[in-house]
C-alpha positions in Angstrom: 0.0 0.0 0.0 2.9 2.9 1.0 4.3 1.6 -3.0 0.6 2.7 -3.9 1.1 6.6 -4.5 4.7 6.2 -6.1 3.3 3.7 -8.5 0.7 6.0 -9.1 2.5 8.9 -10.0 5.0 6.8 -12.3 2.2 5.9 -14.4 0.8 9.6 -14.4 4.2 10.6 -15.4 3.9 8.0 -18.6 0.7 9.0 -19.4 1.1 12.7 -19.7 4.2 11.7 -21.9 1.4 9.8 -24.1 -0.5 12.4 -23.3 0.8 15.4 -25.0 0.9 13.8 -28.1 -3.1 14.2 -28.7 -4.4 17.8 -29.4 -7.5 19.0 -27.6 -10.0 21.0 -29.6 -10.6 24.6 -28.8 -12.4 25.0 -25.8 -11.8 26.5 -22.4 -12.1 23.3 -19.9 -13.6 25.2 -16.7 -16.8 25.1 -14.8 -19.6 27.4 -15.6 -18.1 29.3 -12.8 -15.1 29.7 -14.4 -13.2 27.3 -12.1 -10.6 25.2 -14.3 -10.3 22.0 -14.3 -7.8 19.2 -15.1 -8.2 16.4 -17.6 -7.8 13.6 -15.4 -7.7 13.0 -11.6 -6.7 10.4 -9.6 -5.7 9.2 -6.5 -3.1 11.5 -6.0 -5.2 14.8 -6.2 -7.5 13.4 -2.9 -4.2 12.0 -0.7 -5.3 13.9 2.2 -8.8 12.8 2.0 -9.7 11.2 5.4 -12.8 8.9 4.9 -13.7 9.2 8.9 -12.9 13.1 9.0 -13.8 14.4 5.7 -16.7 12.2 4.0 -18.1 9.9 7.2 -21.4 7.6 6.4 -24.2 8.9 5.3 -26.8 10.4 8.4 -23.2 10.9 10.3 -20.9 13.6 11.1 -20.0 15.5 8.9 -22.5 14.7 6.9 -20.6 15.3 3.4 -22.6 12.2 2.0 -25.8 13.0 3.0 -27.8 13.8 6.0 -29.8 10.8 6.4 -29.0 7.1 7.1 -31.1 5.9 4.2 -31.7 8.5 2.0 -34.2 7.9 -0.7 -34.7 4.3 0.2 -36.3 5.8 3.3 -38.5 8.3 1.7 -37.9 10.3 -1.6 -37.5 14.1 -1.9 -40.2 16.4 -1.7 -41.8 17.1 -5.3 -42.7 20.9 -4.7 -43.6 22.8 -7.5 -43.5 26.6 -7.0 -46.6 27.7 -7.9 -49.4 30.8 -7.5 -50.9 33.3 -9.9 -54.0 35.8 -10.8 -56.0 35.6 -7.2 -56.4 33.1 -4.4 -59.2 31.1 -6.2 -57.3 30.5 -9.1 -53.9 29.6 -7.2 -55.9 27.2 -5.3 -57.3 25.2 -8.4 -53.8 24.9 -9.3 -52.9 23.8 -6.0 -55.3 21.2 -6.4 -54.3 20.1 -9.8 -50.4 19.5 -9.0 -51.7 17.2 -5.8 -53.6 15.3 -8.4 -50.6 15.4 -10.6 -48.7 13.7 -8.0 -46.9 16.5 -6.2 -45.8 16.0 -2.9 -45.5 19.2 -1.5 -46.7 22.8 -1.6 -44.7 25.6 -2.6 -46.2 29.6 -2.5 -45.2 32.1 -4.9 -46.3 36.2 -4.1 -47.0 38.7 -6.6 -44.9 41.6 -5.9 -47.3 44.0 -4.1 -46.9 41.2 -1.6 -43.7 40.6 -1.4 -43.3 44.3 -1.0 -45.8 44.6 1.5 -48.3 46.4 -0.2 -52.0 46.1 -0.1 -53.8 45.8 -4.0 -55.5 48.8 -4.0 -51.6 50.9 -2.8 -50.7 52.6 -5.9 -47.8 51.1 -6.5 -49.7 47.7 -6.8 -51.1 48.9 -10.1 -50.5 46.7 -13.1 -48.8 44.1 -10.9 -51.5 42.5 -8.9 -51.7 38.8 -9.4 -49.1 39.0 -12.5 -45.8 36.7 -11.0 -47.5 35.1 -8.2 -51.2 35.3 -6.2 -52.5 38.5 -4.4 -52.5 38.0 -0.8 -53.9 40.9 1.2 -55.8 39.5 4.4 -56.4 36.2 6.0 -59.5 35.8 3.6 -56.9 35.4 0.9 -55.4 33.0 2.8 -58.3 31.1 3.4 -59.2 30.9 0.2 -55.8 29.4 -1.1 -55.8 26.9 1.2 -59.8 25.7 0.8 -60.0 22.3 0.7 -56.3 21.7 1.3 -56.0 20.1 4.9 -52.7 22.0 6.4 -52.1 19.3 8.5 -51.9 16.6 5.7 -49.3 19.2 3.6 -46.3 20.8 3.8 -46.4 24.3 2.4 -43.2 26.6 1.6 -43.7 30.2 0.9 -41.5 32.5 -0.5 -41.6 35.7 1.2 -39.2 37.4 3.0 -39.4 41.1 4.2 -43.0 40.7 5.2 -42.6 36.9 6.3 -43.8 37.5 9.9 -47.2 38.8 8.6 -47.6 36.0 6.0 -46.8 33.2 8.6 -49.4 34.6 10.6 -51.9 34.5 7.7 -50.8 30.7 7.2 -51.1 30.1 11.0 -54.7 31.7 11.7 -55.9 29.8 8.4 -54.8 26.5 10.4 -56.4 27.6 13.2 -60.2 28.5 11.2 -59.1 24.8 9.6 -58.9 23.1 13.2 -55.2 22.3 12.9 -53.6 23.5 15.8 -50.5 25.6 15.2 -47.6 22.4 16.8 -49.3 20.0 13.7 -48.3 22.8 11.2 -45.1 21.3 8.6 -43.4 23.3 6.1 -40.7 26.9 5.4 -41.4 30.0 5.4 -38.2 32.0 3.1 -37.1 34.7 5.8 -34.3 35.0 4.3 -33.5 38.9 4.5 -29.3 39.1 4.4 -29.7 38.1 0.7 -32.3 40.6 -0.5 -30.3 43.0 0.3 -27.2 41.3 -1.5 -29.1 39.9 -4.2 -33.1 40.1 -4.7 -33.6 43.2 -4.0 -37.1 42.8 -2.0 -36.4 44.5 1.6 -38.4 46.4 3.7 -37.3 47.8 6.8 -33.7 48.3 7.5 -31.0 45.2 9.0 -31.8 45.5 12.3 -35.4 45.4 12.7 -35.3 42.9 10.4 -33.4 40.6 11.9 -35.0 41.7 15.1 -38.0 39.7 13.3 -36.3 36.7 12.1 -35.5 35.9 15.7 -38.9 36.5 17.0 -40.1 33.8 14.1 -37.5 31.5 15.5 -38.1 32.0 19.1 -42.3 32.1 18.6 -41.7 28.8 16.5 -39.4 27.1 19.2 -42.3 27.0 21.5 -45.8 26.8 19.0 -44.6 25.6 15.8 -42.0 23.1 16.4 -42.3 21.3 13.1 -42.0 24.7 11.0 -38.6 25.6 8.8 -38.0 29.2 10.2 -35.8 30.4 7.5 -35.4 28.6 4.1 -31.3 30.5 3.9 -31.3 30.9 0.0 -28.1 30.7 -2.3 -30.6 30.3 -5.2 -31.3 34.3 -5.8 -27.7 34.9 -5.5 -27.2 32.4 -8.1 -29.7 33.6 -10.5 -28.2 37.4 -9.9 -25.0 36.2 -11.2 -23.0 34.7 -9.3 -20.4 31.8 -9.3 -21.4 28.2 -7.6 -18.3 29.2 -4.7 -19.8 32.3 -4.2 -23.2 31.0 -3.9 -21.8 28.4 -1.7 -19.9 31.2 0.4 -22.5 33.7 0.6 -25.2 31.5 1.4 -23.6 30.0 4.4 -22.4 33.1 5.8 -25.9 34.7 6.1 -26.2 31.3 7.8 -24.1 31.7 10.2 -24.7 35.6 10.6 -28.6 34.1 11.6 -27.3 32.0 14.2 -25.6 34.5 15.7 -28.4 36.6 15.9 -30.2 34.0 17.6 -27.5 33.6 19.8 -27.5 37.5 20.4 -31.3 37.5 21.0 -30.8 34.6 23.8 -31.7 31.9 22.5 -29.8 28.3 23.4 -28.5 27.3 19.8 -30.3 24.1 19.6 -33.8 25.6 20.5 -33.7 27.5 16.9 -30.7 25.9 14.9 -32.6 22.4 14.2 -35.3 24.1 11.8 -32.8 26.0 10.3 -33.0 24.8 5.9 -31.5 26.3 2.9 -32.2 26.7 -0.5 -30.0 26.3 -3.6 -29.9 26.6 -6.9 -28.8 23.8 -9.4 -26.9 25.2 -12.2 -26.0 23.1 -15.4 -22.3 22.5 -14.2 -23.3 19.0 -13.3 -20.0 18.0 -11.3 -19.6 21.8 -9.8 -23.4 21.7 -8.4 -23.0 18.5 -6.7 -19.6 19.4 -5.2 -21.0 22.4 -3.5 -23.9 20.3 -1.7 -21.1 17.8 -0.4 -19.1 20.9 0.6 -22.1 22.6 2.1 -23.1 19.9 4.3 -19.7 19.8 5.6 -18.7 23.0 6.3 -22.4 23.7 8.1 -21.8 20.6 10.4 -18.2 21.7 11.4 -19.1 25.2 12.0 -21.8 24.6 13.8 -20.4 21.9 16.1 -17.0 23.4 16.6 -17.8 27.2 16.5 -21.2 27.7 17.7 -21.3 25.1 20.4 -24.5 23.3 19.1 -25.0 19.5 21.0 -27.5 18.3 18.9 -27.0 16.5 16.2 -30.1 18.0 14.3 -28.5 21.1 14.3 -25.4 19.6 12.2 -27.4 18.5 9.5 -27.7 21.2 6.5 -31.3 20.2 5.5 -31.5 22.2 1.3 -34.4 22.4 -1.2 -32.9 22.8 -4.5 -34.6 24.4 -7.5 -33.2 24.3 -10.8 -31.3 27.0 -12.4 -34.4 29.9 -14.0 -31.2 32.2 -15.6 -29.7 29.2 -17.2 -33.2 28.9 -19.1 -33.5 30.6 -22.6 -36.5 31.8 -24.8 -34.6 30.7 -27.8 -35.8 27.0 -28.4 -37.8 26.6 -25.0 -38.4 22.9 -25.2 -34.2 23.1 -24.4 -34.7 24.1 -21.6 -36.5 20.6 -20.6 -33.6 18.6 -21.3 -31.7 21.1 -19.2 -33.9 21.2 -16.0 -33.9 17.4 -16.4 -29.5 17.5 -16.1 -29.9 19.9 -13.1 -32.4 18.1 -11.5 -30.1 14.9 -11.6 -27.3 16.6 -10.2 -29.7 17.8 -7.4 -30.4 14.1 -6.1 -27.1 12.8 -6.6 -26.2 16.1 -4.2 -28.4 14.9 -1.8 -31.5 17.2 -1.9 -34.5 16.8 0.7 -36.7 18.8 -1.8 -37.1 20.0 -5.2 -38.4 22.1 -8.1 -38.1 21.7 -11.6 -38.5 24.4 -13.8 -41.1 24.4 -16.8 -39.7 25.1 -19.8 -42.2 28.1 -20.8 -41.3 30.1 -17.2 -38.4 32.3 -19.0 -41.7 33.6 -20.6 -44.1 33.7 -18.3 -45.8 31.9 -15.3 -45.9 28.3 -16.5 -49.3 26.7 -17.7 -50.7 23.5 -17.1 -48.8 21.4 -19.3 -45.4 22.9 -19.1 -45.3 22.2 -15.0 -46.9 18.3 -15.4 -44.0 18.0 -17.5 -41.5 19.5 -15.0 -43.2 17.7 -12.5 -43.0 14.1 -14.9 -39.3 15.1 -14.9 -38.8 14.2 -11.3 -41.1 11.1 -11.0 -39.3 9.7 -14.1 -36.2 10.6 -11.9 -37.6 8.9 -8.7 -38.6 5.9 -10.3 -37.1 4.9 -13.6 -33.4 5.9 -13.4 -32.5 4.0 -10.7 -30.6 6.8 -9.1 -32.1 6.8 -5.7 -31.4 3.3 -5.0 -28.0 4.3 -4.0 -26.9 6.8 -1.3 -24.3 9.0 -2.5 -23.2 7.0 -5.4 -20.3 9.3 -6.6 -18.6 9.7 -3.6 -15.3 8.5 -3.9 -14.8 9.9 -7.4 -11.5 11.1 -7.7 -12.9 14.7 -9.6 -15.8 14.9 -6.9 -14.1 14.2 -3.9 -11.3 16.8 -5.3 -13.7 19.2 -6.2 -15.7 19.0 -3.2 -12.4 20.0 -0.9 -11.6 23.4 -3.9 -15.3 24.5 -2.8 -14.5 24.1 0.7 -11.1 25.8 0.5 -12.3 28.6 -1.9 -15.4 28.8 0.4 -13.0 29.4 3.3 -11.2 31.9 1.7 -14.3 34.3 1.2 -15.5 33.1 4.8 -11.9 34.8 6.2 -12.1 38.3 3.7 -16.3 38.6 5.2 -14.8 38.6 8.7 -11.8 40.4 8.0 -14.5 43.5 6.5 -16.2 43.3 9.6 -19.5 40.6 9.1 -22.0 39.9 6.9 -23.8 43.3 7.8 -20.8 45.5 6.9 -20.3 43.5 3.8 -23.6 44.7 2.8 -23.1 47.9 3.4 -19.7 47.7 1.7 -21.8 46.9 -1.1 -18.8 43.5 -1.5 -21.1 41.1 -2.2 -23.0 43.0 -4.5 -20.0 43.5 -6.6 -18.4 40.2 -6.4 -21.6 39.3 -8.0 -21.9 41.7 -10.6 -18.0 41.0 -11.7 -19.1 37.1 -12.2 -22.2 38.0 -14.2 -19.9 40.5 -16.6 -17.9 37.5 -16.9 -19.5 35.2 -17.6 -21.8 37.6 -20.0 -18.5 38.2 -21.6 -17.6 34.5 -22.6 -21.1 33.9 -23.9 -20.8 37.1 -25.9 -17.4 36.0 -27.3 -18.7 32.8 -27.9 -16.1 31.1 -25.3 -18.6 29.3 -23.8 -21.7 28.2 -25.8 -25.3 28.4 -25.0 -27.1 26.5 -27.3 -30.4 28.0 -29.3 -28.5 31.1 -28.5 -24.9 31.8 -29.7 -24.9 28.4 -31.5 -26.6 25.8 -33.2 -29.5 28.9 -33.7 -32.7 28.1 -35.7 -32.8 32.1 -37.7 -36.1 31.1 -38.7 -37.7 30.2 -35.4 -41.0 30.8 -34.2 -42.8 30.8 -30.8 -45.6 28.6 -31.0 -45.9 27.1 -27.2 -49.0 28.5 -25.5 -48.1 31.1 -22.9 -50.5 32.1 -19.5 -51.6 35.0 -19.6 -53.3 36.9 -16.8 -56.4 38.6 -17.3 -56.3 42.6 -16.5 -59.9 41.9 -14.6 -58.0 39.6 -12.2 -57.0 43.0 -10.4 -60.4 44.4 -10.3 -61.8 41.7 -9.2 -59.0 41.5 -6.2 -59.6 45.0 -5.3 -63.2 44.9 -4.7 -63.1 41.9 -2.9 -60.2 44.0 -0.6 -62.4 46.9 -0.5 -65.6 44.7 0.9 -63.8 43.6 3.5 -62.7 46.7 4.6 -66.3 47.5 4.8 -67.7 44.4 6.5 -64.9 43.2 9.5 -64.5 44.8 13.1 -62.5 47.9 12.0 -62.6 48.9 16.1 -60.7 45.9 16.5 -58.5 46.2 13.8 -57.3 49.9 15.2 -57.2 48.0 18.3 -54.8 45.1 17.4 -52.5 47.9 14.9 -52.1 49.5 17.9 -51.2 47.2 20.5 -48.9 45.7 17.6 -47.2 49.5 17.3 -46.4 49.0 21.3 -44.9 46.2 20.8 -42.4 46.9 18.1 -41.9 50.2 19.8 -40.7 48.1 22.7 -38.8 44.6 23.3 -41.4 42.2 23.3 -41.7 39.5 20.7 -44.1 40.6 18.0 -45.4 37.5 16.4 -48.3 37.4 19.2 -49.5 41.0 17.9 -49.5 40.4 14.5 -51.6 37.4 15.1 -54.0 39.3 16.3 -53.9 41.8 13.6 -54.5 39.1 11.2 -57.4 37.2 13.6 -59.2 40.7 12.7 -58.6 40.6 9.5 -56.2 43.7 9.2 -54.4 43.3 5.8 -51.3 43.1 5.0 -50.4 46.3 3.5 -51.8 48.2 7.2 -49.7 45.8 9.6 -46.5 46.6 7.2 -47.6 50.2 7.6 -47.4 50.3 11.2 -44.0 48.6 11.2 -42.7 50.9 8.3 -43.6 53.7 10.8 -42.0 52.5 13.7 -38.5 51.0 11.9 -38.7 53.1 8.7 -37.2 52.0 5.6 -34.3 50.5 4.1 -32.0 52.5 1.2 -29.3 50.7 -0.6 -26.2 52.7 -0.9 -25.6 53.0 -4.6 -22.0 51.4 -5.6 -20.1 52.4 -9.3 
């Protein structure tokens, strides 16, 4: 065995010498992050590998080959198609169809005078109710998304972030008017607010108040809503802004890390909070690269947490992802493409070691997907699940001399941004620094660049291009009445609920953000009296004001 690596490394030696005979075509061998790799690896490039240390079983420390004993075999990953448009009616018969379809899981998506906090009758909501995701102003909404879908049968992710706290509520109360108390509730909620800021752009009120809410989520949850994902901590937007798989990988965890810390800093004991802790990535088409950062992710969560934050339970080691596949690598040139390319990204998802997952439909570069384009995303994973075989076997690449390899470069480079965050003062003065936001934008340029110079090759696009093409794949469309029809409905109930109590409730909920106490109570009671969204946001915009991004040239 000791004769092992110089035998190796003889052979290397003769086969480069072989080697350089043979002329490679003209192409620049790198990752779609621009990370370069080698034509061959062996043994010799993972010689410091140390199965117990760095890879471990699968379900054990540190959890580099999964965080589950048995994987698939035990239960396969959640099939949760991001859905919602038009109003809560419509969302819901859509809700109902994917169920029927199969689907295994919920998954919310807000139109933007939601996400921003905004009633549909605000101003600014005009022209934009309804049109990327469903209009959700008051509990009624709520209620009527949710109609005939038992919450305690379900697992529901939503993706909201700045106004989370309010949403949550909305989900809770609608369990409560179902009869499902609030400790049988299962599913995320995104509360992810470090990377709006450094990526999405969909903030609120400024970084301390907001994360002045996130731990009030994880400390109300701790005690009512045990089985509820807190924060869903999301690498995907950072991705789809532009960035490289590293500096996903990087960024992602440090917002991570800057949460438990905040946690920490609010009181809370580590493993009361850290255990319902998820994240969310992105898988890109760089099959090898995407599942290399999972492995890496998993790792460098579980070392972090046990030997840095102190954490004693093992739950709070395990870096628990939903993956969806990569929108920005999508293209409205030759959309049915993009189904063999969600179907690639989607396999590299499950051979990472994903707990859940969305495929992309290949019309959503276009608009919100229609019936047929997400039963065919969603046909993507079952024929994953159950025809390719590839769940039968936990972590079946590990070992691979090129994954193993590049598994430890994502960790290192990983490390490497981990030390220049601390050394600019934390995630918080990195935002502020606007860092992040240009390491971002200086990938995208790149990588803009080599599509533009044809160094790397997008196909339907800057290759293989059909000049003649035409769309001819049906397209949803929203009708413009949708919004009407949403306003009036917001405006009745105005008229009809206990506006007494509503004053009453904003006002106790002003108190409390005025103060210390934890919030979440308060806006539960807004919500109980049916105060919408856009007032409760109100009073919180009042009391913690706004954000403004420092401009950066």
């Amino acid at each position: 065995m000791n004769d092992q690596p110089k035998g190796i490394k003889e052979g290397l030696e003769k086969w480069r010498e072989n080697r350089c005979q043979m002329k490679d075509r003209d192409f620049r061998f790198e990752t779609v992050s621009g990370m370069e790799v080698k034509d061959l690896y062996t043994p010799l490039d993972i010689e410091d590998l140390d199965y117990e240390r760095d890879l471990g079983f699968p379900g054990e420390y540190p959890f580099t080959r999964g965080v589950y004993r048995n994987m698939y075999r035990g239960r396969l990953w959640t099939m949760r198609q991001f859905a919602g448009f038009a109003t809560a009616k419509e969302s819901n018969k859509r809700y109902k169809y994917l169920l029927e379809k199969g689907q295994t899981g919920l998954s919310v998506a807000f139109d933007m005078p939601t996400i921003m906090g905004y009633d549909s009758d605000h101003p600014r909501s005009l022209g934009e109710v309804g049109r990327v995701g469903v209009a959700i102003d008051s509990l009624q909404d709520m209620e009527t998304l949710f109609d005939g879908i038992p919450l305690d049968k379900v697992s529901t992710s939503m993706t909201i972030n700045a106004p989370a706290a309010v949403i949550w509520c909305m989900y809770i109360a609608t369990g409560e008017k179902q009869g499902v108390r609030p400790e049988k509730l299962t599913g995320t909620i995104q509360n992810d607010i470090l990377k709006e800021y450094i990526a999405q752009k969909s903030w609120i009120f400024p970084p301390e108040p907001s994360m002045r809410l996130i731990t009030d989520i994880f400390a109300y949850a701790s005690r009512h809503v045990p089985k509820w994902n807190t924060i869903s901590i999301s690498g995907y937007h950072i991705r789809e802004a532009g960035s490289t798989a590293v500096q996903e990988l990087a960024f992602t965890l440090a917002d991570g890390f800057a949460y438990v810390e905040a946690g920490i800093k609010a009181g809370l004991n580590v493993d009361d909070f850290a255990p319902r802790l998820s994240f969310f990535f992105n898988a890109h088409i760089d099959f090898f690269e995407e599942i290399a950062k999972y492995r890496a992710a998993r790792r460098i969560w579980a070392r972090r947490m046990k030997e840095k934050y102190g954490a004693k339970d093992p739950r709070s080691w395990l870096l628990r992802f939903h993956t969806q596949t990569a929108g920005c690598s999508l293209t409205a040139q030759q959309p049915e493409n993009n189904i063999v390319r969600t179907a690639y990204e989607a396999l590299a998802a499950v051979l990472g070691g994903t707990q859940s997952l969305h495929t992309n439909s290949m019309d959503e570069v276009l608009a919100l997907p229609t019936e047929k384009a997400v039963q065919i995303a969603l046909r993507t994973q079952q024929i994953l699940a159950y025809e390719t075989g590839v769940a039968n076997v936990i972590d079946p690449l590990a070992g691979s001399y090129y994954v193993e390899a590049l598994t430890n470069k994502m960790e290192e480079e990983a490390e490497k941004y981990f030390e220049e965050i601390e050394k600019r003062g934390g995630v918080l003065a990195c935002i502020e620094q606007n860092f992040f936001q240009q390491e971002i934008a200086d990938a995208a340029y790149r990588y803009q660049r080599a599509l533009d110079s044809k160094q790397r090759i997008l196909v339907g696009v800057n290759e293989f291009v059909n000049p003649d093409e035409k769309l001819e794949i049906e397209i949803l469309k929203i009708d413009p009445k949708i919004e009407q029809e949403q306003v009036a409905r917001l405006q009745k109930l105005r008229r009809e609920r206990d506006n007494i109590r509503v004053r009453e409730t904003l006002e106790a909920l002003r108190r409390a953000c005025e103060g210390t106490e934890n919030v979440i109570p308060y806006i539960l009671d807004c919500v109980r009296a049916y105060a919408t969204e856009g007032e409760i946001i109100q009073v919180m915009r009042e009391v913690f004001g706004e954000y403004k991004e420092k401009p950066t040239f």
